[in-house]
C-alpha positions as CSV (number, residue, x, y, z in Angstrom):
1,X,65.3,44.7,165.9
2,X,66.8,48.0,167.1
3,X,70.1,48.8,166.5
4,X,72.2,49.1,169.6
5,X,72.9,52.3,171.0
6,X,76.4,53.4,171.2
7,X,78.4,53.9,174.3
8,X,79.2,57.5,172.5
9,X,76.7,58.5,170.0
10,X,77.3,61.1,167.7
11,X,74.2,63.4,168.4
12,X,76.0,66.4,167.5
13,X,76.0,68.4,164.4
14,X,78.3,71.1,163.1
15,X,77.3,72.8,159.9
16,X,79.8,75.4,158.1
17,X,80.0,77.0,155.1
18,X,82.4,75.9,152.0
19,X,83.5,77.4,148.4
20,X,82.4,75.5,145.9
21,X,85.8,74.5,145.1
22,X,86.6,74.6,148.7
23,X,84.2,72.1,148.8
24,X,85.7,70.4,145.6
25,X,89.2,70.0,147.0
26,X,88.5,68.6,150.3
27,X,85.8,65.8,148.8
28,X,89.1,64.9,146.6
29,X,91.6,64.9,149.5
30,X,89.3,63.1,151.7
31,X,89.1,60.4,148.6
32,X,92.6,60.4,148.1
33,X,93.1,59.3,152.2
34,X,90.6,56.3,151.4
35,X,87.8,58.0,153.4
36,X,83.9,57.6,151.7
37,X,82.5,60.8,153.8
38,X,84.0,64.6,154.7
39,X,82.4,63.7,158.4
40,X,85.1,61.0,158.4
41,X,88.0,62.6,157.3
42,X,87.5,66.0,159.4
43,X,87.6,63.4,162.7
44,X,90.6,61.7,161.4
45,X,92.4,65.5,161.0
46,X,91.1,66.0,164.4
47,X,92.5,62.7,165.4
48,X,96.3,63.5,164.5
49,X,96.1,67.3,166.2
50,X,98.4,65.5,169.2
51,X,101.9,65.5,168.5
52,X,103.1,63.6,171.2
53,X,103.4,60.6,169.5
54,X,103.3,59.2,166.0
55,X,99.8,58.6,164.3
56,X,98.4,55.5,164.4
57,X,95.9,56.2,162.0
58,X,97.7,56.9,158.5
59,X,95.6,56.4,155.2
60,X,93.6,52.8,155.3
61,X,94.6,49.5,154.6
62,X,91.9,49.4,152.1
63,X,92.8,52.9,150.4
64,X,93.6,53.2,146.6
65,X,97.1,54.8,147.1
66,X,98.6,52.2,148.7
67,X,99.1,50.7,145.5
68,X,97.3,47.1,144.7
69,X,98.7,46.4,142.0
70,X,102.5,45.8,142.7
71,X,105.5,46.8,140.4
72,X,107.5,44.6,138.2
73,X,110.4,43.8,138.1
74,X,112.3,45.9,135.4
75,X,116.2,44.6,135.5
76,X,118.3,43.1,137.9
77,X,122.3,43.0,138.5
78,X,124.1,41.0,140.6
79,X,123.0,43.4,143.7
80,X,120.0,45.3,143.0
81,X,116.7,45.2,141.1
82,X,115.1,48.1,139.0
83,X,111.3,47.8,139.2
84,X,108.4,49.7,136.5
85,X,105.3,51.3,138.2
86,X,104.0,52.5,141.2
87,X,106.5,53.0,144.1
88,X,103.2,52.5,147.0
89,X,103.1,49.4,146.1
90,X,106.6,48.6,146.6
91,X,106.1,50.3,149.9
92,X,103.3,48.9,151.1
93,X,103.5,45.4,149.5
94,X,106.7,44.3,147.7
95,X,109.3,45.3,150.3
96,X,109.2,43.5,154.2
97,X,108.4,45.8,157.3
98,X,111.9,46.7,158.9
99,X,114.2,45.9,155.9
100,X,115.6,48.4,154.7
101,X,118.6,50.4,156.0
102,X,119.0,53.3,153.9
103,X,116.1,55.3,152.1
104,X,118.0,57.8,149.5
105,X,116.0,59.4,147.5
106,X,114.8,63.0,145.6
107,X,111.3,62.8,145.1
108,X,109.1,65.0,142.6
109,X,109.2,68.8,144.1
110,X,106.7,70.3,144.5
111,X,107.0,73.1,142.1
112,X,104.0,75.9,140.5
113,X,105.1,74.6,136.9
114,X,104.5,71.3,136.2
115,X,107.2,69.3,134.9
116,X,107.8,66.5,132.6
117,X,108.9,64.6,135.1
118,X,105.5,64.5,137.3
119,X,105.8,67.0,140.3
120,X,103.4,68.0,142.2
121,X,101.5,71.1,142.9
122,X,103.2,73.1,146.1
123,X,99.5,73.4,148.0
124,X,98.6,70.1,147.6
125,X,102.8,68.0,148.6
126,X,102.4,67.4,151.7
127,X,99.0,65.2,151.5
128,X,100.4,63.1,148.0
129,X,103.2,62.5,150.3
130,X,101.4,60.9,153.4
131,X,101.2,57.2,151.5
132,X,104.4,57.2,151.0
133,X,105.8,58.2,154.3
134,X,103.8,55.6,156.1
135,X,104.8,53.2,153.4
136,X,108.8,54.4,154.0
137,X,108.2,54.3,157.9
138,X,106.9,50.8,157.3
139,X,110.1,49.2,155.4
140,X,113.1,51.3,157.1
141,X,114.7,49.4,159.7
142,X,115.0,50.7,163.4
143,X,118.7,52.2,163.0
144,X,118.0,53.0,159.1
145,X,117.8,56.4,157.5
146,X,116.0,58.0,155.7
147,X,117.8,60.8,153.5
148,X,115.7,63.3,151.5
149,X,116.6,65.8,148.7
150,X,114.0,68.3,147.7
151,X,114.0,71.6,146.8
152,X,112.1,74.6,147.2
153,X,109.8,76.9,145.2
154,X,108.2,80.4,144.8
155,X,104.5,81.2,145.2
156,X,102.7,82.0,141.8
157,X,103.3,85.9,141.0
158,X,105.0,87.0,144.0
159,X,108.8,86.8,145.2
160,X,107.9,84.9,147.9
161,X,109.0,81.1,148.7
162,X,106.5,78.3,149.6
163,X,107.1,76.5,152.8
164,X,106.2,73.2,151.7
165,X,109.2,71.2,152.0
166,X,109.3,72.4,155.3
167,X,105.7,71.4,156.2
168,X,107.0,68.4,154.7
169,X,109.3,67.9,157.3
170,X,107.5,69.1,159.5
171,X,104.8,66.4,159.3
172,X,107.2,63.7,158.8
173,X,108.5,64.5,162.4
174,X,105.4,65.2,164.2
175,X,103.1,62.5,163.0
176,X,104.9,59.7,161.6
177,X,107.3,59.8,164.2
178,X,110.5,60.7,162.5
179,X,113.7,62.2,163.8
180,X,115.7,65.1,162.1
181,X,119.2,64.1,162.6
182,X,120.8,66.7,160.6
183,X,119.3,69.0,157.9
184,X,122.0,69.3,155.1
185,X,122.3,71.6,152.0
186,X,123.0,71.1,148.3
187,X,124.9,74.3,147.0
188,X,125.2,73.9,142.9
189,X,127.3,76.7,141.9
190,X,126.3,76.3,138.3
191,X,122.3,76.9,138.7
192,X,120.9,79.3,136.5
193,X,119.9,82.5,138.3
194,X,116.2,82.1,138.7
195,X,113.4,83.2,138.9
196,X,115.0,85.7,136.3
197,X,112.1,87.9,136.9
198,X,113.1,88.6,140.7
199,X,116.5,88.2,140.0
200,X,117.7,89.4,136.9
201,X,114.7,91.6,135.8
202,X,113.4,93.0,138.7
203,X,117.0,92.7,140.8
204,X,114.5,92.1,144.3
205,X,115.7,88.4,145.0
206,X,119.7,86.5,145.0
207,X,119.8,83.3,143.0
208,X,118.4,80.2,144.2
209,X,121.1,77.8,144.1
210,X,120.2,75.8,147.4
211,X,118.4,72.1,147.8
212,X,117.4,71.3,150.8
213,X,118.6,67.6,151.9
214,X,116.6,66.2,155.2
215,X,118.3,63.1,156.6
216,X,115.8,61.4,159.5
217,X,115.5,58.4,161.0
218,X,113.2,56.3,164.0
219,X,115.4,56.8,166.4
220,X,118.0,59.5,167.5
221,X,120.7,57.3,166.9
222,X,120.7,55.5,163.7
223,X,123.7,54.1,162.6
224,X,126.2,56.7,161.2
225,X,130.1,57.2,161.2
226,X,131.4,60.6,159.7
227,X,134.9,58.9,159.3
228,X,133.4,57.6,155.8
229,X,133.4,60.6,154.3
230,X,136.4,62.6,155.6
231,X,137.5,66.2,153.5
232,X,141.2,67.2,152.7
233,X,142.6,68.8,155.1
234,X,142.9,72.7,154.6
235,X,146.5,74.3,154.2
236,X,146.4,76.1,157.7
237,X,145.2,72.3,159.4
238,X,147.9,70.4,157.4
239,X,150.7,73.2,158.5
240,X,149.7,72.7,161.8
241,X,150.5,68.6,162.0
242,X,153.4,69.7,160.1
243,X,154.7,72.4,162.7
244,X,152.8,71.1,166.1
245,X,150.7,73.4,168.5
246,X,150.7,74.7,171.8
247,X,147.3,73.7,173.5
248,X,146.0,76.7,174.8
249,X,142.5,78.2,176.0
250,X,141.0,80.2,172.9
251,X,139.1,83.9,173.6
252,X,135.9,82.0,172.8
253,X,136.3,80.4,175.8
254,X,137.1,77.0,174.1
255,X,140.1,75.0,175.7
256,X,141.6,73.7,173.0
257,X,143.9,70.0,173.9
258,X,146.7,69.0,172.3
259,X,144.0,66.1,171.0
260,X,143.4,69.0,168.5
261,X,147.1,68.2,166.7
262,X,146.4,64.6,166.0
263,X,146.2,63.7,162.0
264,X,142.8,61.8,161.8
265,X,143.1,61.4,158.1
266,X,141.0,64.5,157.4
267,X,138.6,66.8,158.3
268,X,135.1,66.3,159.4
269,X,133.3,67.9,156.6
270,X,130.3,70.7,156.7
271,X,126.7,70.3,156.2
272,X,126.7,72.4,152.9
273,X,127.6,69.8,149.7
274,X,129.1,71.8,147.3
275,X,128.2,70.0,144.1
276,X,127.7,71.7,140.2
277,X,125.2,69.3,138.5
278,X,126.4,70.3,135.1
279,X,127.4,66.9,133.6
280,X,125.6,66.8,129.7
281,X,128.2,64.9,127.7
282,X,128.3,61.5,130.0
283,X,127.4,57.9,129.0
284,X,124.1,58.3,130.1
285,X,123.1,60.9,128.2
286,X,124.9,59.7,125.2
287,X,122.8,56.7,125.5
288,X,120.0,58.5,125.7
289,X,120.5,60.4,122.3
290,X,121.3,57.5,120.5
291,X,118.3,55.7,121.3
292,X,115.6,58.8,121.5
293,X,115.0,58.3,124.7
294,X,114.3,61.1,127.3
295,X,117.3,62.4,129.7
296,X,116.2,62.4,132.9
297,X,115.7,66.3,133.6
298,X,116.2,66.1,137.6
299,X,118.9,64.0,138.7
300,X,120.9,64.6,141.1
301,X,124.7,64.2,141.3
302,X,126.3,61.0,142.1
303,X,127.8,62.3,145.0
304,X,125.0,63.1,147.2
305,X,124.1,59.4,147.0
306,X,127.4,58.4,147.6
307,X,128.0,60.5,150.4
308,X,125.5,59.1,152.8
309,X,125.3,55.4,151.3
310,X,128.7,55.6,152.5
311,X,128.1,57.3,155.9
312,X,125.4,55.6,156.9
313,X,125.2,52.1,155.5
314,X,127.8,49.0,155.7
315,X,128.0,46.9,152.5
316,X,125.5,44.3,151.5
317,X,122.8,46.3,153.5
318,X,119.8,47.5,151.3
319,X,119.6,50.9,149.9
320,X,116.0,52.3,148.2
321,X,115.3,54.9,146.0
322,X,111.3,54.7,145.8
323,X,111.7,57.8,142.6
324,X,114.6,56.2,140.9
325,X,114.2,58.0,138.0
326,X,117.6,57.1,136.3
327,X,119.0,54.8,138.6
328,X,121.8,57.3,139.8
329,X,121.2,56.0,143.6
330,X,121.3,52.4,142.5
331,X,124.5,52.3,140.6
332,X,126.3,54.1,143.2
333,X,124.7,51.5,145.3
334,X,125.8,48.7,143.3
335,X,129.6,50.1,142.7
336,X,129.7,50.5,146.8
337,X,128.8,46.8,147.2
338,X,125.5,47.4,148.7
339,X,122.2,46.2,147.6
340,X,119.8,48.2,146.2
341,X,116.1,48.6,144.7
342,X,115.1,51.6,142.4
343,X,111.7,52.1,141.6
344,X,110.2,54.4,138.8
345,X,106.6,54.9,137.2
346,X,108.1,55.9,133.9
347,X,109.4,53.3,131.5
348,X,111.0,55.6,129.0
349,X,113.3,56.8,132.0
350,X,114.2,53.1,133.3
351,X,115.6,52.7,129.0
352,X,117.6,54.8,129.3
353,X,118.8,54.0,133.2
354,X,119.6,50.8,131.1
355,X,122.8,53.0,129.7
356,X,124.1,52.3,133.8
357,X,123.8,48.6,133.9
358,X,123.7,47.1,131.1
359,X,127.1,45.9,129.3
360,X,129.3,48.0,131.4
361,X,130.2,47.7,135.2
362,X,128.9,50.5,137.7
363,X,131.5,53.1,138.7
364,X,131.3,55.6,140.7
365,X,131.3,58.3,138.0
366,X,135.1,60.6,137.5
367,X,134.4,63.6,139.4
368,X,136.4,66.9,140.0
369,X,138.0,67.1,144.1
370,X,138.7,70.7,143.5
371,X,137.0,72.7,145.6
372,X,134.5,75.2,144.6
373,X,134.8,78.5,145.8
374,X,132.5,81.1,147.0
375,X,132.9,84.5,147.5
376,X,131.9,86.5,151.2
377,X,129.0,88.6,151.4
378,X,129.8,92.4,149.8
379,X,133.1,91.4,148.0
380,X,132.7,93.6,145.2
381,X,131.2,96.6,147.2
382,X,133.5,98.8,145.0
383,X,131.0,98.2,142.2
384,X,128.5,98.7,145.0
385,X,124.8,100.3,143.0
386,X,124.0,103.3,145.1
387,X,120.3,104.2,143.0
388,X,117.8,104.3,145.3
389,X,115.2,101.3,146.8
390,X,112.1,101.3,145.5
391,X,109.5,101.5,148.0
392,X,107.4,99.2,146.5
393,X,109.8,96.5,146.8
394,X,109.7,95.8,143.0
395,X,105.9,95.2,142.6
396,X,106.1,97.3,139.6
397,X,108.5,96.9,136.8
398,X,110.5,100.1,136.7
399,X,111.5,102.0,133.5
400,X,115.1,100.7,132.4
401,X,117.1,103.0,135.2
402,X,120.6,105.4,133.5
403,X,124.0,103.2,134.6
404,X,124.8,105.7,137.3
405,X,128.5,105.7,138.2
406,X,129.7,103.5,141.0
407,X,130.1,104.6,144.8
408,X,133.3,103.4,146.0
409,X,132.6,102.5,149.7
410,X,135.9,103.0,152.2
């Protein structure tokens, strides 16, 4: 019997030319979206060109990354549960569609040196990613958030910074359908200056002491209340409610009430988290040593956690953290009476999470309210180096250049 002819039929062919390891790479991302044939996968790139509205497609049901096997459950406290393996499956399987209220996590950058703790090449982020932002779209709940912390990276053998975290974002927006309701940055004064070679050796690039932190959502108006997470107010503000002021039209142009006098109880704080990640001597990592386990090389502070599970979630609503890692998001979690679920592939890391949970009761760690300070651009141009650029723009590594004596500028 002949097979039926389709309404549409594909009668036309397009050939073009590949690499071999062209060739290579997209066979193995076309595997890795749970398609059997390039022809397939080319048509469902084509299919996701419109950014009008979310993708429907997404990787298959049926595709190997959405996890079948589930993970176990590690540990559980009176509010949250710690589960060992693959966070797709918890995704895509373990967790219910619309349940979650507060994704907060710092997934594996994508960095050119691999790390101990799993990241993933730069090139190839943004498609490992995909499963796992369909399988976060899929649990969050409609006012939920979902809060991000990743940081950047330098191309291979050039002062130059890969744009991946913003093609993550990027494609989180445009085809899964997310909104960007504030982008927020990590400053850690204590980073190491790196890359020395741009910075220190070849003196052509400022430290890199910035993470970005996205915080999106599925609608533009998730729940959220900056009141949680008031600042101190500054000297000037507090001598103001102290002395009163006349309300008065600014030369900005901005009419400023006598609203503007009122103590709220603090002051609405920036976008920029000023937080040194410099802690070494805690209980966690003392647990750690004594039982030859690994520390966890990537955590984040406990305040970045704690800053939006406060903002943006009430207590006893569920807070995720799909690369738990250590467990700093869940014992934040658990300390701010919310529930939680951490996930991480590595056992050896969920031992020595143990050190949060197990004979002792979840705290919010001590942490230092002084404020960090940081200087304005130029501040020491009385030191200012007056030897010449190098045209070149430090391609090649110059001869050691004779301390020439400083140019006071006036």
């Amino acid at each position: 019997m002949p097979r039926p002819k389709a309404k549409n039929p594909r009668t036309r062919l397009v050939n073009f030319r590949l690499t071999e390891d062209e060739h290579s790479e997209m066979q193995r991302s076309a595997e890795i979206a749970g398609f059997d044939s390039l022809s397939d996968y080319l048509r469902h790139l084509y299919a996701l060109q419109p950014a009008s509205a979310p993708s429907t497609l997404g990787v298959r049901d049926e595709s190997p990354l959405y996890g079948t096997v589930e993970p176990t459950v590690y540990a559980e406290t009176g509010r949250g549960r710690i589960f060992h393996g693959d966070s797709l499956g918890l995704l895509h399987k373990t967790l219910k569609e619309s349940s979650v209220d507060l994704i907060m996590t710092s997934p594996p950058f994508g960095l050119v040196r691999k790390k101990s703790y799993g990241n993933e090449d730069a090139d190839r982020y943004i498609e490992w990613f995909r499963p796992f932002a369909q399988g976060m779209r899929r649990v969050l709940k409609e006012k939920g958030s979902l809060v991000i912390d990743i940081g950047g990276a330098w191309k291979p053998g050039t002062p130059t910074r890969s744009l991946y975290h913003f093609e993550l974002l990027i494609t989180l927006c445009r085809e899964y359908g997310f909104h960007l309701c504030q982008e927020h940055y990590w400053w850690n004064p204590a980073k190491l200056p790196t890359p020395a070679e741009w910075v220190n050796v070849r003196r052509v690039r400022v430290k890199d002491a910035i993470n970005c932190i996205w915080w999106l959502s599925k609608t533009p108006w998730p729940k959220a209340s900056n009141k949680r997470v008031l600042a101190p107010y500054s000297d000037s503000m507090k001598a103001l409610l102290t002395n009163g002021y006349t309300p008065k039209l600014r030369p900005s142009g901005h009419d400023i009430s006598d609203k503007f006098g009122k103590d709220n109880g603090g002051s609405v704080p920036p976008n920029l988290l000023a937080l040194a990640n410099t802690e070494s001597n805690g209980a966690y990592q003392e647990y750690c040593r004594a039982n030859n386990l690994p520390v966890h090389p990537a955590r984040f502070p406990s305040r970045i956690p704690e800053y939006f599970i406060r903002m943006l979630t009430d207590e006893r609503d569920l807070v995720v953290d799909p690369f738990g890692g250590s467990c700093v998001t869940g014992e934040v979690a658990e300390s701010l009476n919310r529930k939680w679920v951490c996930c991480e592939l590595d056992e050896d890391y969920l031992k020595g999470a143990m050190a949060r949970f197990v004979g002792v009761k979840p705290r919010l760690p001590k942490a230092d309210n002084a404020p960090y300070q940081i200087f304005p651009p130029c501040s020491l141009n009385g030191a200012a180096d007056n030897s010449p650029l190098t045209e070149d723009g430090g391609f090649q590594r110059s001869a050691k250049i004779p301390k020439q004596r400083a140019l006071r500028l006036i």
